[in-house]
ROZARO-576329 format. One record per residue (C-alpha): x, y, z; residue number from 0. Coordinates in nm, 3 decimals. Layout:
REM ROZARO-576329
> X,Y,Z,NUM
...
This chain:
REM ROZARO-576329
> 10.192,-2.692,1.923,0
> 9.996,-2.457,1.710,1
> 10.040,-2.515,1.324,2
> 10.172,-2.240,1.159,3
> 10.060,-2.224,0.786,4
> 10.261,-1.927,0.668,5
> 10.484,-1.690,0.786,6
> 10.751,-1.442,0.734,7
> 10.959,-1.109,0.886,8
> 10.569,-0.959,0.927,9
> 10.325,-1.222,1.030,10
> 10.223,-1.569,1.115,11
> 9.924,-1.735,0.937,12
> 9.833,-2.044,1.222,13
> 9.586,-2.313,1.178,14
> 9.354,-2.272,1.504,15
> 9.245,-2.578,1.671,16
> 8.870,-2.580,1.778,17
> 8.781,-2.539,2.204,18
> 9.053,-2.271,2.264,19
> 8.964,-1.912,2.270,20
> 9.178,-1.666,2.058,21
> 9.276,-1.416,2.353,22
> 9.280,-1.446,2.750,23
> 8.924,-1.529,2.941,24
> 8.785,-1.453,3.256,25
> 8.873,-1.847,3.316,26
> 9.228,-1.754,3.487,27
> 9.512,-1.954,3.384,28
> 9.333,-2.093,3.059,29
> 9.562,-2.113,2.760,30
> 9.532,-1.986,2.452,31
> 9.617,-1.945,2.083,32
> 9.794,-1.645,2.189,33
> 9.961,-1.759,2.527,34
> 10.049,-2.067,2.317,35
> 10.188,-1.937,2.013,36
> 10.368,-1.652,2.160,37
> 10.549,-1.940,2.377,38
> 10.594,-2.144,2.111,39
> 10.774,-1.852,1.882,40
> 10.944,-1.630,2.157,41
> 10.802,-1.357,2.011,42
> 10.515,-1.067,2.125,43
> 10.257,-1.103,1.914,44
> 9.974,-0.834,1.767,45
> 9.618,-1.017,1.749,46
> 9.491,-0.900,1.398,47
> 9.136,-1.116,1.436,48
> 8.968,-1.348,1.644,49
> 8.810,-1.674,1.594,50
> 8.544,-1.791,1.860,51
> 8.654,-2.048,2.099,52
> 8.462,-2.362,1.904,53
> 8.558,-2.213,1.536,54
> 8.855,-2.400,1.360,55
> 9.078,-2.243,1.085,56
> 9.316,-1.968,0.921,57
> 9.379,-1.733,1.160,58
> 9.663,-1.406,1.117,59
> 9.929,-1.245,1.376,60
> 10.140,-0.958,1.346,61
> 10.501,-0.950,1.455,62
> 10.521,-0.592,1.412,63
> 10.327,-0.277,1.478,64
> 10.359,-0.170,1.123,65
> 10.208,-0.508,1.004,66
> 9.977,-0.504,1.235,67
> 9.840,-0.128,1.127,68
> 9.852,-0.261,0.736,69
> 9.634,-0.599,0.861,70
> 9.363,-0.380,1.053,71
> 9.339,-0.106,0.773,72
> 9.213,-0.447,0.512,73
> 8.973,-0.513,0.796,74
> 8.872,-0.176,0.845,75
> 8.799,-0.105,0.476,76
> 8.677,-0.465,0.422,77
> 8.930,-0.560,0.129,78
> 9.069,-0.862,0.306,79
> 8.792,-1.144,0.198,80
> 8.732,-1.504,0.422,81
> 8.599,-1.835,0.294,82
> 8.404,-2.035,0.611,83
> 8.323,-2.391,0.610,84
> 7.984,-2.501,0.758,85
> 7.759,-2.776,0.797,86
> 7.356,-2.656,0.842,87
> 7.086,-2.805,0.965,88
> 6.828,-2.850,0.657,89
> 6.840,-2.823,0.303,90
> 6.921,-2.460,0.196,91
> 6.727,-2.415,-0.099,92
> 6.885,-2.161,-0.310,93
> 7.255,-2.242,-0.463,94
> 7.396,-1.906,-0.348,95
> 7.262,-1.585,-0.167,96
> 7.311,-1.301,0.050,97
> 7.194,-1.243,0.428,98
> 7.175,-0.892,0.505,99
> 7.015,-0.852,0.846,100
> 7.133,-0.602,1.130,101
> 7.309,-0.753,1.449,102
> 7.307,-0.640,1.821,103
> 7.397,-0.786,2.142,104
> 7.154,-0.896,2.391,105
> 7.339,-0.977,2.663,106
> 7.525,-1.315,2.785,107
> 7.752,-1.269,2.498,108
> 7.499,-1.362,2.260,109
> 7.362,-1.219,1.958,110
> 7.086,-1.192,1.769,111
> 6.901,-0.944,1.479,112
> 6.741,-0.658,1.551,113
> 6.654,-0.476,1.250,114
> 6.581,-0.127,1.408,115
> 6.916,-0.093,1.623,116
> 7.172,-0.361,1.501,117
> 7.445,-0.268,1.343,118
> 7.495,-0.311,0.924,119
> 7.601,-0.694,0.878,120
> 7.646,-0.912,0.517,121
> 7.721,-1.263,0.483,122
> 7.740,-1.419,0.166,123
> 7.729,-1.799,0.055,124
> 7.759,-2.092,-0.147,125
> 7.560,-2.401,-0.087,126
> 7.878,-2.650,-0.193,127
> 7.665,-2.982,-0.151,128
> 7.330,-3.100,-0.015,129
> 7.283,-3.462,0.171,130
> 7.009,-3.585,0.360,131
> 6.883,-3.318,0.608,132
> 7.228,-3.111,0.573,133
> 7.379,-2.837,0.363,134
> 7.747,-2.794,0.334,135
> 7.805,-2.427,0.241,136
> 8.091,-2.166,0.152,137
> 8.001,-1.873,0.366,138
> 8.160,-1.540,0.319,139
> 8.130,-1.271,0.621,140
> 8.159,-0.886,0.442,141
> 8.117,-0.740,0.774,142
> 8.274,-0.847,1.121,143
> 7.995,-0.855,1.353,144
> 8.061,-1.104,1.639,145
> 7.878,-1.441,1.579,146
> 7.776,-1.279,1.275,147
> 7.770,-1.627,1.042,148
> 7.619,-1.838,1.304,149
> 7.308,-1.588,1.370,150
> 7.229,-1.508,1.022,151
> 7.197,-1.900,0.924,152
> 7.045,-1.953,1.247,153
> 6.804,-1.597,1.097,154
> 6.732,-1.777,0.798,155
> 6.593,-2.113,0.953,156
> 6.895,-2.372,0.918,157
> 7.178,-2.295,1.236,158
> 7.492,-2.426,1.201,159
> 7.514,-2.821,1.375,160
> 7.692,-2.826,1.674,161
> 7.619,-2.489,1.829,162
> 7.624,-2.432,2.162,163
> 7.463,-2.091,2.146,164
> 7.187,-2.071,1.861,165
> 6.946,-2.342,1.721,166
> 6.769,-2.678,1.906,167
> 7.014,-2.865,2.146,168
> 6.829,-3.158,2.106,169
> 6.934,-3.124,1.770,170
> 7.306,-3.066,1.797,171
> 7.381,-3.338,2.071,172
> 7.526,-3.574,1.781,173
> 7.755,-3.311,1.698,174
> 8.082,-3.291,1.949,175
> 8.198,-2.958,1.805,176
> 8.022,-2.648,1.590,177
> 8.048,-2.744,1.228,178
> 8.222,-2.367,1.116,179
> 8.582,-2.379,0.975,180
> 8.754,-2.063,0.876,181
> 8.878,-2.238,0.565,182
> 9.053,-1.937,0.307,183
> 9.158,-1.615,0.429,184
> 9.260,-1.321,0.125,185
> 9.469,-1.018,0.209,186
> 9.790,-0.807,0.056,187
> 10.141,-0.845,0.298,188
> 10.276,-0.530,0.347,189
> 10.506,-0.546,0.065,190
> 10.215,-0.521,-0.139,191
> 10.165,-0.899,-0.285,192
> 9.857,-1.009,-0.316,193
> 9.892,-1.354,-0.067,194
> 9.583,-1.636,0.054,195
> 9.608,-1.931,0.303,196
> 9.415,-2.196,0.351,197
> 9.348,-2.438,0.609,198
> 9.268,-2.784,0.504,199
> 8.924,-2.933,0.701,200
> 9.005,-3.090,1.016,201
> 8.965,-3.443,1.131,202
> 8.724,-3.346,1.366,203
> 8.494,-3.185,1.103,204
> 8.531,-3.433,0.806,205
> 8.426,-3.705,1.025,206
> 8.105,-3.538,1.138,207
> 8.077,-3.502,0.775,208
> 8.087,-3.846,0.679,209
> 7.819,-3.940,0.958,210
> 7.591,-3.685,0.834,211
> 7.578,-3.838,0.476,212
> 7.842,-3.658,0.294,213
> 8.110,-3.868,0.070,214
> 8.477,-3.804,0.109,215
> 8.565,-3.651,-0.201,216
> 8.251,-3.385,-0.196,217
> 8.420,-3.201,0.079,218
C-alpha cells in the first residue's frame, strides 16, 4: 500500500517508499510506485516527477490531463519549490550556500559535472545540524537535472551516505539505504491555491540518524 498524503478530483500527493523505482524498468515484471498506486486507486495515472529508486518522500500524480499540463508548466518554469532531506559525509562548513555547477551524463546512467557541456543546474541548501563526521542539510534543487543533488554534494567534497552511485563504498557500507528524503514539496492546484505537503522522515532514515550521532529531537 502506497501512502497517500493528499489528494483530491486533480491529483494524488503519495509518500514514496525507498528501493522502488517511480516508473517501469528494464527489470520485467518489477513493481512500481506507479503499477502499485494505479492498482491500488483504479485509476490511470499521469507521472508529474520522478524520484530515483533509493530516494524516499513527497511525490505528485495527476488524475487528469489538464492537471497534469498545470503540474508540468510549475516544473517547466521552475515555480514549484522542493525541500530534500540528507545526511553528508563530513562537516559542511558554511551554514547555507549555493552549488551551481553544469551536469551531463556519462554513460551507465550516471552523472557527473562537466563545466564546458553540462547543462545549467542550481541546488541550494541549509546545513540543519552538524554531529560528529556528518551534516544533516535542507537541500533545495532549482533545476531538475537527474541525480542533480547527489553529484553536486558529491562536487563539493561531502556525498550523500548511503550512495550506491557517487562517493567511497567503503564508506557507505554502514548505511543500508541513501540518506536523501524528498521531505516538502510547494506548488499551486489548479484552482489556483497555493498548497505544500510534506512527508514526515522515515523509520529507515531517522534510525541511521541516531547511529550517526544525531539526537531525536534535532531532526
Amino acid at each position: 500500500m502506497i501512502p497517500v498524503i493528499f489528494e483530491n478530483d486533480d491529483l494524488m500527493a503519495i509518500d514514496k517508499p525507498d528501493g522502488i523505482a517511480t516508473i517501469p524498468t528494464r527489470t520485467k515484471g518489477e513493481e512500481t510506485v506507479l503499477s502499485l498506486l494505479s492498482a491500488q486507486c483504479g485509476l490511470k495515472l499521469f507521472v508529474v516527477h520522478r524520484l530515483d529508486k533509493e530516494v524516499s518522500g513527497v511525490m505528485l500524480f495527476a488524475k487528469t490531463a489538464a492537471a497534469h499540463r498545470h503540474l508540468n508548466k510549475q516544473f517547466f518554469d521552475r515555480t514549484i519549490k522542493k525541500t530534500y532531506a540528507l545526511l553528508a559525509h563530513g562537516r559542511v562548513k558554511e551554514d547555507s550556500g549555493t552549488i551551481s555547477k553544469l551536469i551531463r551524463q556519462f554513460g551507465s546512467g550516471r552523472m557527473g559535472v562537466d563545466e564546458k557541456t553540462g547543462k545549467e543546474s542550481i541546488t541550494t541548501y541549509e546545513v540543519a545540524s552538524r554531529a560528529g563526521g556528518y551534516s544533516l542539510v535542507n537541500a533545495h534543487p532549482q533545476t531538475g537535472r537527474r541525480h542533480q543533488i547527489r553529484v553536486h554534494f558529491y562536487s563539493i567534497g561531502h556525498p550523500i551516505a548511503g550512495d550506491p552511485k557517487y562517493g567511497d563504498k567503503a564508506q557507505n557500507l554502514p548505511f543500508p539505504r541513501l540518506m536523501l528524503h524528498a521531505a516538502q514539496i510547494d506548488f499551486s492546484l489548479p484552482s489556483g491555491e497555493a498548497k505544500t505537503v510534506t512527508s514526515q522522515l522515515p523509520e529507515s532514515f531517522t534510525a541511521e540518524l541516531k547511529k550517526a550521532g544525531f539526537v531525536e529531537g534535532g531532526f
